[in-house]
C-alpha positions in Angstrom: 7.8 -6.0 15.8 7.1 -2.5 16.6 4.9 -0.8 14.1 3.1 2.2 14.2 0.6 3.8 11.8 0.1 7.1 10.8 -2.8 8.5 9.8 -2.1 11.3 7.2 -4.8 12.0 4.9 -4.0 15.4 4.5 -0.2 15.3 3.4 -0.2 12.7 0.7 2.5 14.0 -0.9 5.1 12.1 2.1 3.7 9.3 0.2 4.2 10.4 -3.1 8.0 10.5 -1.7 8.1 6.8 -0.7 6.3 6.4 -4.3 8.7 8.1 -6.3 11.8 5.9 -4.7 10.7 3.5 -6.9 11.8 5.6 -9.9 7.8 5.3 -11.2 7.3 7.8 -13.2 4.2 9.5 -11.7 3.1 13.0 -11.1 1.8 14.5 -7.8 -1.0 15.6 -9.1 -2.1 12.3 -10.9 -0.4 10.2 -7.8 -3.1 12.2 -5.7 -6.1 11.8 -8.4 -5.3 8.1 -8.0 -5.6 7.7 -4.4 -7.7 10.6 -3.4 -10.7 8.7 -1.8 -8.3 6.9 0.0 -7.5 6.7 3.9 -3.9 7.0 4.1 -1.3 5.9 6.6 1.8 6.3 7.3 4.4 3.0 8.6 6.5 4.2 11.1 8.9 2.0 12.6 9.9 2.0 16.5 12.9 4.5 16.2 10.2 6.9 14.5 11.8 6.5 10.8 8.6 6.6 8.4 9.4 3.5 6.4 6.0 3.1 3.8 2.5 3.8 3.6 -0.6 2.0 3.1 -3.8 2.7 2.7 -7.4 1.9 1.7 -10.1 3.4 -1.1 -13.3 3.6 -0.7 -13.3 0.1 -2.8 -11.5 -1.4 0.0 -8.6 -1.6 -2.2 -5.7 -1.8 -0.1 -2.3 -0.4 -1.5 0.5 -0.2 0.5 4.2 0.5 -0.1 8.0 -0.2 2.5 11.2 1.3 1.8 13.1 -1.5 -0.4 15.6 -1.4 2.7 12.7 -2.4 5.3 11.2 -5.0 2.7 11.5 -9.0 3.7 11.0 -8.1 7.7 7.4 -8.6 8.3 6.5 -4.8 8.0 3.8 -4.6 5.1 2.2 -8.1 6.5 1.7 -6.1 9.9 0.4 -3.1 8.5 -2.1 -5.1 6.4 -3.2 -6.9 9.5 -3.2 -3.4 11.4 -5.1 -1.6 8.9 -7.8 -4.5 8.9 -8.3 -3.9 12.0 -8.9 -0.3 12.0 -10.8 -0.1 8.4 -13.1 -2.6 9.4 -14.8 -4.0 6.1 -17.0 -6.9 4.8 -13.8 -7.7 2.3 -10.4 -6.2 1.1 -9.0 -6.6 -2.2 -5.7 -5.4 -3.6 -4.3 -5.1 -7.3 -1.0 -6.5 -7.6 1.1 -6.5 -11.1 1.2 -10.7 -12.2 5.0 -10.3 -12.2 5.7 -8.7 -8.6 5.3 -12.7 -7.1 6.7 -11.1 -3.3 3.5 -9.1 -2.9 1.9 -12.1 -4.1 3.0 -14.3 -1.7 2.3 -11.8 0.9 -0.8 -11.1 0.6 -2.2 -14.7 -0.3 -0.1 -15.2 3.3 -3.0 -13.6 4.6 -5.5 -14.9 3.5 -6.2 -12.9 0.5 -7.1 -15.4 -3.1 -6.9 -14.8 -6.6 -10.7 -13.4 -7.9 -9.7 -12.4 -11.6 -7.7 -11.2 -14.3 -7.5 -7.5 -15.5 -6.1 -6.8 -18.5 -4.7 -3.6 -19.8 -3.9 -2.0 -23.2 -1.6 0.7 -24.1 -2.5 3.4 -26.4 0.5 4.3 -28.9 
């Protein structure tokens, strides 16, 4: 697979693009106050389409996003085995909602295991 990423910490708003063709319902401004200590990249496939982004805080939280079109081909596993490479770090982590059980799968593919719970509670 030909992969290529993009280092683009100083447009984050291509990835607020990506973001938003999920229909979440997320401002710039907070989608940039959420990953601002973060080292973004952009996933560019080999015929130069930008088809995601991932990145990693600070935290070593790694987040990443692909096009719903470019899902199921092996592109997000890549780019979490590329950006482990590059962001070298004693340990990754990522945050993935209990119900989305493909990014589950994927990243316990690589290696990843389940450390805890987090709960949340929304205000009324």
């Amino acid at each position: 697979m030909n992969l290529e990423l993009i280092s683009d910490n100083n447009n984050f708003y291509s990835a607020y693009l990506i973001w938003k063709q999920l229909n979440r319902d997320i401002s710039f401004n907070d989608f940039s106050k959420r990953w601002h200590e973060s080292n973004l990249y952009l996933i560019k496939e080999k015929n130069n389409n930008i088809i995601g982004f991932i990145l990693i805080t600070t935290r070593n939280e790694i987040g990443y996003h692909v096009l719903r079109h470019y899902q199921r081909r092996g592109f997000a596993s890549n780019a979490i085995k590329e950006i482990m490479k590059i962001e070298k770090r004693k340990y990754y982590w990522a945050l993935i909602d209990f119900d989305n059980e493909k990014s589950i799968r994927l990243v316990q593919s690589l290696g990843f295991i389940p450390k805890s719970l987090v709960y949340s509670k929304q205000n009324d």
